[in-house]
Residue, then its C-alpha position, 0 to 999 in steps of 0.5 A: x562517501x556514503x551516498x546517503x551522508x547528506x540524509x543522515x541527520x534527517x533520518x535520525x531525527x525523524x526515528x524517534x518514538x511513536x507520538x500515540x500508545x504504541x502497545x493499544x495501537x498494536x492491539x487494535x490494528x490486528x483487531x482491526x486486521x481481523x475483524x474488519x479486513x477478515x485477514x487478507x490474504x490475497x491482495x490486488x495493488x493500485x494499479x492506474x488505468x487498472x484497479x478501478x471499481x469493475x476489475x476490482x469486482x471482477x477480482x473479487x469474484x476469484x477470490x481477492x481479499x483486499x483491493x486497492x484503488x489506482x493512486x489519486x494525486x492528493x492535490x489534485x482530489x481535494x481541489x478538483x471536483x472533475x478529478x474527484x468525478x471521473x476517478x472517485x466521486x464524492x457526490x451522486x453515484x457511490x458505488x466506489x466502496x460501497x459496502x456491499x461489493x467494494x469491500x475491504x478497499x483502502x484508497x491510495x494517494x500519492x502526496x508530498x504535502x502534509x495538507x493534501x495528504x491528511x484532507x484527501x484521507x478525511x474526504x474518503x474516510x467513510x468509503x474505505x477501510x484504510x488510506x495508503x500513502x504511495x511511496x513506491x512509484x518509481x517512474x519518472x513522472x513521480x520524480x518529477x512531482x517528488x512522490x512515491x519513491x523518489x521521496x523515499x529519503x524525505x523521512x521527516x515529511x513522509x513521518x508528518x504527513x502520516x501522523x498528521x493524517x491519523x489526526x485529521x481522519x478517522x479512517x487507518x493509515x498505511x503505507x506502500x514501499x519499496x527497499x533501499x540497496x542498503x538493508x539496514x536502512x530498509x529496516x530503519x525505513x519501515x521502523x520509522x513508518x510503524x512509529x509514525x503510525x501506519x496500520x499495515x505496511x506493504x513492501x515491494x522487494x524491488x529498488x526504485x531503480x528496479x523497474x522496465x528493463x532493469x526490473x530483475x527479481x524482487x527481494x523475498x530475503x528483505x521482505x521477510x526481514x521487515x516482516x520479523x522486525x514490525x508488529x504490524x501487519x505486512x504485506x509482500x510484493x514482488x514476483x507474484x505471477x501464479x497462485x503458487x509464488x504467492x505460496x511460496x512467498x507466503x511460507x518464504x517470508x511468513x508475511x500476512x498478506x500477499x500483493x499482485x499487480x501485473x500478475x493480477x492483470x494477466x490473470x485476474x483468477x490468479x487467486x482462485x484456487x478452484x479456476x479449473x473446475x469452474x470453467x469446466x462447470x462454465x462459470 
């Protein structure tokens, strides 16, 4: 019996065309990619307790191109004015995503409802280039919400909440995922998300199983399969510990963009590729 036998039928329902002009979508999220994101290459992942305004500046400074918030859960943002406060404050001080220093950033939220999800990426249209959709966590705390990755089957709703967010807010809409074992499904998987409308969508080469001690190496082959089968932007993640693997993983898959997390964390220079001369020049 296929483990996937009882998803089947939702899968297929939620595979229809896109609701919107696919061709003027194509179009204006690479001008968008361009003009806006200024083709980013080097990006740093939502990292919770990590990624937050001072490492993203820091990240900057050694050539990051694009960074991510940490993950908000969307319930919590639109109903909670402390949570909003202490993690991205929608009143008095908005240094978060200031134009000035805090840009390209896209704000990622974690959600399961169709609601939460469209009125949190409303809320914070003006103070990002991009809301990303978390459909990648794969701890345990995110099953138990059923988010990230353990809604990774939930193709029906996942569809929903992006196209209703697209409605809702003026601001682009991406996605975060990781690959089923099935190849063909993975494919399916990111086919469903560029109709639902995504701008750009990041994969880490990873299974939701893939992680503490069974985290083994990411999956390079499939990232570069997702990449030759969407038009819009992809982002690869995965085994990104040094300047030189996000070469590699560059020419291996011909992605637009490269994503570290823990390798950003170990070395937030990681990117730079002129690192030894300015610390000789004490920089």
């Amino acid at each position: 019996m296929d483990k996937y036998d009882s998803f089947h039928a939702d899968w297929e329902s939620s595979e229809g065309p896109p609701n919107f002009d696919m061709e003027e979508h194509i179009r204006d999220t690479w001008s968008w990619f361009r003009d806006v994101l200024k083709s980013p290459k080097f990006v740093v992942a939502p990292m919770v307790d990590a990624s937050e305004l001072p490492w993203r500046v820091l990240s900057r400074r050694y050539s990051a191109e694009l960074c991510y918030t940490p993950m908000f859960h969307a319930a919590n943002y639109i109903k909670d004015a402390t949570y909003r406060r202490e993690n991205f404050p929608d009143t008095g001080d908005l240094e978060q995503g200031s134009p000035e220093f805090d840009r390209p950033l896209f704000v990622q939220f974690c959600a399961n409802d169709i609601n939460a999800f469209s009125t949190a990426a409303k809320m914070v249209e003006d103070r990002c280039d991009a809301v990303d959709l978390n459909l990648g966590c794969p701890q345990m705390i995110a099953k138990r919400g059923h988010y990230g990755a353990h809604m990774m089957e939930d193709w029906s709703n996942i569809r929903k909440m992006i196209e209703e967010a697209r409605k809702v807010a003026k601001v682009r809409i991406t996605a975060k995922i990781r690959k089923f074992e099935d190849e063909s499904i993975t494919l399916r998987y990111a086919k469903m998300l560029e109709n639902a409308g995504v701008s750009l969508l990041t994969i880490h080469g990873r299974t939701r199983d893939q992680r503490g001690p069974n985290t083994g190496l990411a999956d390079w082959q499939i990232i570069k399969k997702v990449k030759e089968a969407l038009r819009v932007p992809v982002v690869a993640n995965g085994n990104i510990q040094c300047l030189q693997n996000a070469i590699d993983c560059m020419e291996q898959t011909g992605v637009d963009g490269i994503m570290t997390a823990e390798g950003n964390l170990y070395n937030p220079a990681l990117f730079f590729w002129n690192f030894t001369s300015s610390l000789e020049d004490g920089n």
